[in-house]
SEBAKOL-799044 format. One record per residue (C-alpha): x, y, z; residue in one letter. Coordinates in Angstrom, 1 decimal, always signed. Layout:
BEGIN
+--------+--------+--------+-----+
|      u |      v |      w | res |
+--------+--------+--------+-----+
|      X |      Y |      Z |   a |
...
+--------+--------+--------+-----+
//
This chain:
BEGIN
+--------+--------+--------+-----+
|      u |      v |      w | res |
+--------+--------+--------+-----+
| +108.8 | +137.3 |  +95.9 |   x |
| +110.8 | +134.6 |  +97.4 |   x |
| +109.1 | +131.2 |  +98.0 |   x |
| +109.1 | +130.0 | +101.5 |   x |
| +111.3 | +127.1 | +102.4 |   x |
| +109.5 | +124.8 | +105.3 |   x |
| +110.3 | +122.2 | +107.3 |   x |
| +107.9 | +119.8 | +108.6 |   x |
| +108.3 | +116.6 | +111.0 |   x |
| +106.7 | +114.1 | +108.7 |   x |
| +103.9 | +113.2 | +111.1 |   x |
| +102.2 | +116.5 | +111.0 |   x |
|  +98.9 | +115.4 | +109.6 |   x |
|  +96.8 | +117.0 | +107.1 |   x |
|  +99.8 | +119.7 | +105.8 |   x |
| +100.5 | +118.0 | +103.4 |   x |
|  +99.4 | +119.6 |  +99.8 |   x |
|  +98.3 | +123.0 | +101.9 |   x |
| +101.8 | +123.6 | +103.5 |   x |
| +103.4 | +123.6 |  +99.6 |   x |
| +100.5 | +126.2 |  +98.4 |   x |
| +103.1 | +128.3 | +100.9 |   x |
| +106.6 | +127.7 | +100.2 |   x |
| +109.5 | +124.5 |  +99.2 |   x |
| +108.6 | +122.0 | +101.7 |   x |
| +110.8 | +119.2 | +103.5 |   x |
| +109.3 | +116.4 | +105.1 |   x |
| +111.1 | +114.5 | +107.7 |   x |
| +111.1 | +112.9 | +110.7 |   x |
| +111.9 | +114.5 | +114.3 |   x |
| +115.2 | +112.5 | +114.6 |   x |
| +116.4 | +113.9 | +110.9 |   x |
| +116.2 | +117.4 | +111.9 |   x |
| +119.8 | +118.7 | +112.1 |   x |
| +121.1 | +122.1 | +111.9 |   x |
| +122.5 | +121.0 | +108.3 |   x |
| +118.6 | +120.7 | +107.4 |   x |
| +117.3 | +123.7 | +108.8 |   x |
| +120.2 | +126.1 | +108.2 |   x |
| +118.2 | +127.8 | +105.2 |   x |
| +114.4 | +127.0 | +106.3 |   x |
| +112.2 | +130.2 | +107.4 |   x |
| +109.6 | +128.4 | +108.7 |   x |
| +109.7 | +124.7 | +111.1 |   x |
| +106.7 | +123.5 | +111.7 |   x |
| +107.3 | +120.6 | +114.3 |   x |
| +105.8 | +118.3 | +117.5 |   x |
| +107.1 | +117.8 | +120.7 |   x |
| +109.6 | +114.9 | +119.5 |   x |
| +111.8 | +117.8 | +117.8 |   x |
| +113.6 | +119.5 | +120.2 |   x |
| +114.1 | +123.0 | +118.9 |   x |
| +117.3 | +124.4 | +121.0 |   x |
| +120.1 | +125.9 | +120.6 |   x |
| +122.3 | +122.9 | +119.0 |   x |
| +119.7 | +123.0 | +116.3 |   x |
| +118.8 | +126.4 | +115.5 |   x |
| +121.8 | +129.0 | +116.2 |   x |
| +122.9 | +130.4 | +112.7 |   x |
| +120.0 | +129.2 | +111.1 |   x |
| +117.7 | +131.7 | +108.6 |   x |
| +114.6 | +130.0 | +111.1 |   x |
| +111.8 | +133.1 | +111.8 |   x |
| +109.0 | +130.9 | +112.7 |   x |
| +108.8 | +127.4 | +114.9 |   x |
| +105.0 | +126.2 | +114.8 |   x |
| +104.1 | +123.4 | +117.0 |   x |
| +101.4 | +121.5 | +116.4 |   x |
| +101.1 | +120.5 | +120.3 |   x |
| +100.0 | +122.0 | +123.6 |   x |
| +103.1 | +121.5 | +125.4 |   x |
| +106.0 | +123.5 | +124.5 |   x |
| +109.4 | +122.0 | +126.8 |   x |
| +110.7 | +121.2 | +123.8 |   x |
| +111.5 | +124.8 | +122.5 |   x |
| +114.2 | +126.7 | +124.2 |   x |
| +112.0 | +129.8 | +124.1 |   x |
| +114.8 | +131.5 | +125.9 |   x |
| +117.4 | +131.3 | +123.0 |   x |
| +114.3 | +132.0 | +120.3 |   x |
| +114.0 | +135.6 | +122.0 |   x |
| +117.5 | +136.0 | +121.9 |   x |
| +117.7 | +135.0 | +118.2 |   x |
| +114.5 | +136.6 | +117.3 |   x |
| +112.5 | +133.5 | +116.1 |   x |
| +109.1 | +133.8 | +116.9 |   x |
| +107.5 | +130.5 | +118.2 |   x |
| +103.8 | +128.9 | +118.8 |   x |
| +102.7 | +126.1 | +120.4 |   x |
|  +99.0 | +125.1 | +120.4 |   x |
|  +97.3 | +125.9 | +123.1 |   x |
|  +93.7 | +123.3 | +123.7 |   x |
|  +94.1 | +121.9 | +120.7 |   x |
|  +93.8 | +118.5 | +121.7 |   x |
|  +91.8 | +119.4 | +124.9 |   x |
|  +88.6 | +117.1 | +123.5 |   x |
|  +90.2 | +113.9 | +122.9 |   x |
|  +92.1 | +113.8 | +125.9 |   x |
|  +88.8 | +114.8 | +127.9 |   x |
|  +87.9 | +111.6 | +125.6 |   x |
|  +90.8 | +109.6 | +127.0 |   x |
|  +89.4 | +110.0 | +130.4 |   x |
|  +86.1 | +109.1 | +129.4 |   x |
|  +86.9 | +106.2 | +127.8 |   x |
|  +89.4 | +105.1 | +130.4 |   x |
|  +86.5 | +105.1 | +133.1 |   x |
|  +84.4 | +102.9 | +130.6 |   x |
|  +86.7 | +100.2 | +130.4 |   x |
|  +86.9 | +100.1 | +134.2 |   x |
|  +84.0 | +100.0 | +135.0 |   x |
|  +83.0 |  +97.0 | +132.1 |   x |
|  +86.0 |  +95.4 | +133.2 |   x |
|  +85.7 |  +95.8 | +136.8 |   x |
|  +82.5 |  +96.3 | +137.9 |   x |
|  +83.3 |  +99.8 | +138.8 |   x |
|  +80.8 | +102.4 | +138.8 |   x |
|  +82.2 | +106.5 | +138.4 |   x |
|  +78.9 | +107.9 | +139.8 |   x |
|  +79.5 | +109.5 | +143.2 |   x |
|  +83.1 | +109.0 | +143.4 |   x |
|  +85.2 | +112.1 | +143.6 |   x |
|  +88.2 | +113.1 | +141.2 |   x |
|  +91.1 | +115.5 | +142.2 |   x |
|  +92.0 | +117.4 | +139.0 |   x |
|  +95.5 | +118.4 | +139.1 |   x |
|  +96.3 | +121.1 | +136.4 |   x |
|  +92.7 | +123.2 | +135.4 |   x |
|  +94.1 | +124.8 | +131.9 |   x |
|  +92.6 | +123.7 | +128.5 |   x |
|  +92.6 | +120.2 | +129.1 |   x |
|  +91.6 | +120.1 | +132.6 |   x |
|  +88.4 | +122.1 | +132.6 |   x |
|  +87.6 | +119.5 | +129.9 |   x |
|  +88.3 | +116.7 | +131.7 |   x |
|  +86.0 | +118.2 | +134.6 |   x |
|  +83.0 | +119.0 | +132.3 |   x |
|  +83.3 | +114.8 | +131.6 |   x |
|  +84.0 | +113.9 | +135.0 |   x |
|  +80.7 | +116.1 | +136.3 |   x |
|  +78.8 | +114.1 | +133.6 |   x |
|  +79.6 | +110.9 | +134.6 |   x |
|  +78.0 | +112.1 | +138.0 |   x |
|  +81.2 | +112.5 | +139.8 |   x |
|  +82.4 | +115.2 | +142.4 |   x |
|  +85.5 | +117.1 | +141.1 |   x |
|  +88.0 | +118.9 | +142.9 |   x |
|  +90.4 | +121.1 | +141.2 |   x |
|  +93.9 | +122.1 | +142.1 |   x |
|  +96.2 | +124.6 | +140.3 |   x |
|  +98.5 | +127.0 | +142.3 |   x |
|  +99.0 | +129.4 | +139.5 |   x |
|  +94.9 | +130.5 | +138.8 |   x |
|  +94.4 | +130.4 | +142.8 |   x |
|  +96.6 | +132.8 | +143.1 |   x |
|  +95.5 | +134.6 | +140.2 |   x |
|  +91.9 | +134.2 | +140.8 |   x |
|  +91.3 | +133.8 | +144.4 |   x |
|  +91.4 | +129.8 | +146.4 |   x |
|  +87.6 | +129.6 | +145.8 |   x |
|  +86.9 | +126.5 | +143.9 |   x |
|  +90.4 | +125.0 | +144.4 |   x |
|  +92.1 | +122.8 | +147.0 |   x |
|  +95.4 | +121.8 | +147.9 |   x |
|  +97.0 | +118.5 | +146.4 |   x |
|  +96.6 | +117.1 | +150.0 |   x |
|  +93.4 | +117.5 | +150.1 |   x |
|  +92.9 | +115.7 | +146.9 |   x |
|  +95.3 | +112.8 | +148.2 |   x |
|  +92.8 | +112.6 | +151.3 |   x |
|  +90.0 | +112.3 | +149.5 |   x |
|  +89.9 | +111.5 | +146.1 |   x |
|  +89.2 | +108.2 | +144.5 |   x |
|  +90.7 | +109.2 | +141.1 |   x |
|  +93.5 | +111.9 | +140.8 |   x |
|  +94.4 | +112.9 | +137.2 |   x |
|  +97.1 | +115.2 | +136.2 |   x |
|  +96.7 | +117.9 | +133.7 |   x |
|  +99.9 | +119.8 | +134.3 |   x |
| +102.5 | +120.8 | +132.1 |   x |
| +106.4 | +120.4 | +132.4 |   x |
| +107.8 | +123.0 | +135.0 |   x |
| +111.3 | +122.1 | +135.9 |   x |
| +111.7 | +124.5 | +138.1 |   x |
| +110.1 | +127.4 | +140.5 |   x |
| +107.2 | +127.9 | +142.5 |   x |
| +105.2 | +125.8 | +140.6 |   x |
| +107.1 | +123.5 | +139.4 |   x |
| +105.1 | +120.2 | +138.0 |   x |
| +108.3 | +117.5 | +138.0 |   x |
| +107.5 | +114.7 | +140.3 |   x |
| +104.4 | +116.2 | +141.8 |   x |
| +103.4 | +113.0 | +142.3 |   x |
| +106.0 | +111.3 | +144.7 |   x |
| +107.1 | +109.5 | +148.2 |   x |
| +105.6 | +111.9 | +150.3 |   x |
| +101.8 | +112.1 | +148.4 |   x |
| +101.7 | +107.9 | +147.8 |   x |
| +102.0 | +108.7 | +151.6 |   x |
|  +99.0 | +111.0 | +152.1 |   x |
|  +96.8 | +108.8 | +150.0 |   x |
|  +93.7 | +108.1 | +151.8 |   x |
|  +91.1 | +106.4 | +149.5 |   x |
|  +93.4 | +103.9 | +147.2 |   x |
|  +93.0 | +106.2 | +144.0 |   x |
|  +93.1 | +105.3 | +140.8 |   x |
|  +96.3 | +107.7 | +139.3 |   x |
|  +96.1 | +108.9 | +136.0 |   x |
|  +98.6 | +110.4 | +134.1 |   x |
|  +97.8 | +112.2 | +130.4 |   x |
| +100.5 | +115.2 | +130.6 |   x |
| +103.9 | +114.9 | +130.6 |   x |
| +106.0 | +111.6 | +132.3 |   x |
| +108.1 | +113.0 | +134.9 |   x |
| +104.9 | +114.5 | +136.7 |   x |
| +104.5 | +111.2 | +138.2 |   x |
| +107.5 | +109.6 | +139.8 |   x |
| +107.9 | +106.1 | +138.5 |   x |
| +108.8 | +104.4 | +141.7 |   x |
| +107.1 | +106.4 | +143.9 |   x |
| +103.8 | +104.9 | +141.8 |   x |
| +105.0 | +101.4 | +142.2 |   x |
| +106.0 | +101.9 | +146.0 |   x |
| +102.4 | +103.0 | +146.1 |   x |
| +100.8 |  +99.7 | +143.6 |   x |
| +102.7 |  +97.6 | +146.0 |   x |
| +101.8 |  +98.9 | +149.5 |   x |
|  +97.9 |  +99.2 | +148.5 |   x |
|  +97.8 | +102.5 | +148.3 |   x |
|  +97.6 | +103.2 | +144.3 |   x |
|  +94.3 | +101.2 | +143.2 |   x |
|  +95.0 | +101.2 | +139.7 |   x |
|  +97.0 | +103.5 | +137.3 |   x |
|  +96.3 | +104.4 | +133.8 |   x |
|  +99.4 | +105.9 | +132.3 |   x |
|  +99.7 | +107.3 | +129.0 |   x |
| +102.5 | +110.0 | +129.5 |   x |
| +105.8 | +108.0 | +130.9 |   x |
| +109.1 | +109.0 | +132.7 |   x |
| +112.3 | +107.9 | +130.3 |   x |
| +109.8 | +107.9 | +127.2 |   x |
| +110.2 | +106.5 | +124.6 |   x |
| +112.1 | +103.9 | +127.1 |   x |
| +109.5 | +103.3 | +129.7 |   x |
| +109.7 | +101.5 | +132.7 |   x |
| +108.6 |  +98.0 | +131.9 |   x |
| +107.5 |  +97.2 | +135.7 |   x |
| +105.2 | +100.1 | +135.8 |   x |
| +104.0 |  +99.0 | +132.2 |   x |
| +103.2 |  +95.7 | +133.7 |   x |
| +101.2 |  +96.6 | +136.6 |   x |
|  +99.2 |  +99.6 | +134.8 |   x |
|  +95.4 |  +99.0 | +134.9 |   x |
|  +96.2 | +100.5 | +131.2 |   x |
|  +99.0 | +101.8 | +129.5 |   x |
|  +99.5 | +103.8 | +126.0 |   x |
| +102.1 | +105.2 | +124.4 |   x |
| +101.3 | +109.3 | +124.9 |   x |
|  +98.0 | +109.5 | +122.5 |   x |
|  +95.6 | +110.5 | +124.8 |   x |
|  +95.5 | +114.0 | +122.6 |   x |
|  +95.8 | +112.4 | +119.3 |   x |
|  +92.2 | +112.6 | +118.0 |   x |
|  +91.3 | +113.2 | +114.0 |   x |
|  +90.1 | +116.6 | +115.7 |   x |
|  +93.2 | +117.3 | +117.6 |   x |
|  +95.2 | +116.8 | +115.1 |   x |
|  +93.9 | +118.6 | +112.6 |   x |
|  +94.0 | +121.6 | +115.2 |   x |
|  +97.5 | +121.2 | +115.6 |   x |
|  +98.2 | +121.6 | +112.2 |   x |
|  +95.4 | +124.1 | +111.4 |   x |
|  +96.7 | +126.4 | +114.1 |   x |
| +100.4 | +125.9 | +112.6 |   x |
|  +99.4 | +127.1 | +109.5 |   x |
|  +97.3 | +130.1 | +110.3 |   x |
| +100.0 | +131.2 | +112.6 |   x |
| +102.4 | +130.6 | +109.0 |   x |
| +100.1 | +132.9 | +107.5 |   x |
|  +99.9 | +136.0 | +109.6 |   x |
| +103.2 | +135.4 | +110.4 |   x |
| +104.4 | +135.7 | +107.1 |   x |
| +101.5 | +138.0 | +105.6 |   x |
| +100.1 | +134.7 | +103.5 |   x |
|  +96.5 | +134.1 | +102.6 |   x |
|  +94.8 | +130.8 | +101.5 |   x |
|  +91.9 | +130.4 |  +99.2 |   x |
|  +90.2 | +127.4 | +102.0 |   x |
|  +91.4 | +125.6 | +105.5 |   x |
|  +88.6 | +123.1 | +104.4 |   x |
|  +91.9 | +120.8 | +103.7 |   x |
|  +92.9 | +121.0 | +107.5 |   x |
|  +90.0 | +119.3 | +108.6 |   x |
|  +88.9 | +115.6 | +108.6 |   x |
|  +86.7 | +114.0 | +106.3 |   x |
|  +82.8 | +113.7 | +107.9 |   x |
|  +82.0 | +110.2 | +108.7 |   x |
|  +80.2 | +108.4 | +106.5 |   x |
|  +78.1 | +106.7 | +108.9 |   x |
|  +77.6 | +108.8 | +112.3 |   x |
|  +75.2 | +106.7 | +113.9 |   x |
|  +76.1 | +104.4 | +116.4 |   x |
|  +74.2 | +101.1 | +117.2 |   x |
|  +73.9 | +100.3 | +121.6 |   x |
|  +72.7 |  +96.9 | +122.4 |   x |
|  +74.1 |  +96.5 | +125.7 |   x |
|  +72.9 |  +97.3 | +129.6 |   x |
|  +75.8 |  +99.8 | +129.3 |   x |
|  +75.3 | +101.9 | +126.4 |   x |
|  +77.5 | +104.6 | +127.3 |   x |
|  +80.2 | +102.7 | +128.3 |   x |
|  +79.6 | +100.2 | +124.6 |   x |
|  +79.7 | +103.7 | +122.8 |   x |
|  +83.0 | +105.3 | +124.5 |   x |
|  +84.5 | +102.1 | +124.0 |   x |
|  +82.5 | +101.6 | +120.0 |   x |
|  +84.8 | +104.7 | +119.0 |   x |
|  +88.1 | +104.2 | +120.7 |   x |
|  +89.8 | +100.8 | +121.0 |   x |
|  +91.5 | +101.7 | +124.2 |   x |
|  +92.2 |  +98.3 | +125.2 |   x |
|  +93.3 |  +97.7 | +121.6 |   x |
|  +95.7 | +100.1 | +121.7 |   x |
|  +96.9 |  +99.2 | +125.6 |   x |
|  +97.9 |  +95.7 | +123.9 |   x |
|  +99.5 |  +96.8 | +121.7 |   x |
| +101.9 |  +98.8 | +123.7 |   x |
| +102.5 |  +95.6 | +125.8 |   x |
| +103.4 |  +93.7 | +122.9 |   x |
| +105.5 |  +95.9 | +120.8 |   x |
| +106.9 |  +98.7 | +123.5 |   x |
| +110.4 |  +98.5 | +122.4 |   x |
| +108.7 | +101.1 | +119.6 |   x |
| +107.4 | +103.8 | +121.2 |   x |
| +107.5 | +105.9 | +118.7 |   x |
| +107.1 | +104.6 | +115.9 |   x |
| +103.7 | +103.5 | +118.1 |   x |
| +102.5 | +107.2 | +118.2 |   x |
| +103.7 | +107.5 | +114.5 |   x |
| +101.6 | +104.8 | +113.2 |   x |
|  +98.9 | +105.6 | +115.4 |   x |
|  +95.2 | +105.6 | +113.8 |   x |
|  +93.1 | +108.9 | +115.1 |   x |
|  +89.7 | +108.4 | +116.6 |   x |
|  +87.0 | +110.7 | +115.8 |   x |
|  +85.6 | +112.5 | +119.2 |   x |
|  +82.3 | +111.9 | +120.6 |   x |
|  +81.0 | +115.2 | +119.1 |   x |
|  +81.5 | +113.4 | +115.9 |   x |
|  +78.9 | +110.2 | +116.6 |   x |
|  +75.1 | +110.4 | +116.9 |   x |
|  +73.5 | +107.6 | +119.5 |   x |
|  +69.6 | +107.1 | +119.7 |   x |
|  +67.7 | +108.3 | +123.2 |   x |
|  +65.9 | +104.8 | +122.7 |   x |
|  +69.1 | +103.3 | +122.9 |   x |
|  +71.2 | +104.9 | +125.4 |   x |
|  +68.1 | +105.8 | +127.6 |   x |
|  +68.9 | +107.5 | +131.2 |   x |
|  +72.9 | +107.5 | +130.1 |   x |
|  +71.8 | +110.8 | +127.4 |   x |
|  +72.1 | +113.5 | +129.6 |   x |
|  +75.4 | +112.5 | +130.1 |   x |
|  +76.6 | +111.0 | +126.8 |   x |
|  +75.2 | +114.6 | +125.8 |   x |
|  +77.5 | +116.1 | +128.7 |   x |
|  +80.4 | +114.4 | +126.9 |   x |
|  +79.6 | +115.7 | +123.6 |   x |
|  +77.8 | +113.2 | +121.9 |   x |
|  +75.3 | +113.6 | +119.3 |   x |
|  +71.4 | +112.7 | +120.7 |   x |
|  +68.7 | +111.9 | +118.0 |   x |
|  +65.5 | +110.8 | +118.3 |   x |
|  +64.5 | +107.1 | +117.4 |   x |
+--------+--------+--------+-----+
//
């Protein structure tokens, strides 16, 4: 039978030594995949740097395009119908750590200003995967969430959803979850622009973890100056990897589009490649147990402040850390997100009730780990 031959962007973690059970594998980066290199591949398995269009792909042997993402703008899906390659993206794979992202963006506001998230109310824009995550957290920080997404209204009936003015009126953090519709009913570009800085009622705080042109770049710093943007927190930017360095420097926090790159995530992305490699192609392996990450030696976390769940968020994901570093070295975006270290979810970590005391129910609520002792 005729070995496989794969191409993988170079990043993909834990393929390696499973991908070659499968087939001849090539490892590059996204910016070294030309149609010279996948003219005789079967198989791609790719993020959302590689842009998988027609320049790349038309008479190419390519069957399969994997993603190891959620988002999938960066395949043309239209010209994969028309030239029969079957594509997958990854859908929720990384729906934990950027529910963790959120988390752990509200814990450094409120240890660095004093800010408390219990009783405010969050507008959640976008309720798919990632957003009903996102929600789950929010409710167990003690907030009140409001949801907005056009397309399951209408599927499901308005109950439990509310317009994006009504979130602009009255919510104290809005958060987008959407992804990249550039056209159309629903279209998601800009969503956040002139005229809903203007209907902001309550200064929000504006969160973006989706895709950059959700949130209009000047429209957000129209809205920083006048008062009527709190803060932002910005991890997915317009331009990327050039990003505005204005918006950069007035962010409340700003990284370089890793709110889903957990060890979890990750190794969902690639897990989900490869099992779609395998039915695809009629493959079996002997064990996945190489597609996971290694157990922590050492689960337990240590609390010793007033604010243990804000000291544990904050334990297992330098967020600050990896702000400065983005300040410092932004001309590299990508090679940022490439050299980026993992953190291990909250499901991953066991905290002491003696330690984190009335903050369990909710450090339970975001997936942490509660022992006795």
């Amino acid at each position: 039978m005729k070995r496989l031959k794969i191409v993988a962007e170079c990043s993909v973690p834990y393929i390696k030594g499973v991908a070659e059970k499968l087939g001849e594998v090539s490892y590059c980066p996204s910016e070294e995949f030309t149609p010279e290199l996948v003219k005789e591949a079967d198989w791609l398995i790719i993020r959302s740097t590689t842009k998988c269009n027609r320049a790349l792909l038309e008479g190419s042997k390519v069957q399969l395009i994997t993603s190891a993402t959620i988002g999938f703008d960066h395949i043309d899906t239209h010209f994969c119908h028309e030239a029969g390659i079957t594509w997958y993206n990854a859908p929720g794979c990384n729906a934990e750590a950027v529910a963790q992202y959120f988390a752990t963006a509200v814990a450094l506001r409120a240890v660095e200003c004093g800010w408390s998230p219990c009783g405010k109310v969050i507008g959640i824009v976008g309720v798919g995967n990632v957003g009903r995550k996102v929600a789950r957290n929010a409710r167990a920080l003690g907030m009140k969430v409001l949801l907005n997404d056009p397309p399951r209204a209408r599927a499901e009936g308005g109950d439990g959803f509310v317009s994006l003015r009504e979130i602009a009126e009255e919510a104290d953090i809005i958060a987008f979850h959407v992804p990249l519709i550039k056209e159309g009913r629903d279209r998601t570009v800009h969503l956040l622009d002139d005229t809903l800085v203007d209907e902001l009622q309550r200064q929000p705080i504006i969160m973006n973890a989706c895709r950059g042109p959700v949130t209009d770049t000047s429209a957000l710093l129209r809205g920083l100056d006048e008062g009527k943007v709190a803060d932002t927190v910005i991890d997915c930017w317009e331009g990327e990897p050039h990003i505005s360095q204005e918006l950069l420097k007035h962010t409340l926090l700003g990284t370089p589009h890793i709110a889903g790159f957990s060890a979890q995530g990750k190794a969902n992305g690639a897990r989900t490649c490869i099992e779609h490699g395998l039915e695809h192609f009629g493959l079996s392996l002997d064990s996945l147990a190489p597609l996971y990450p290694t157990p922590l030696a050492k689960p337990l976390l240590r609390l010793s402040t007033p604010q243990p769940l804000w000291e544990a968020l904050l334990q297992i994901f330098d967020i600050r850390g990896v702000d400065r570093t983005l300040r410092e070295r932004s001309s590299v975006f990508e090679t940022l997100r490439r050299e980026y270290h993992y953190p291990y979810e909250p499901s991953q970590y066991q905290l002491l009730r003696s330690e984190i005391g009335v903050w369990a129910e909710a450090a339970e609520g975001i997936g942490f780990q509660i022992v006795e002792g």
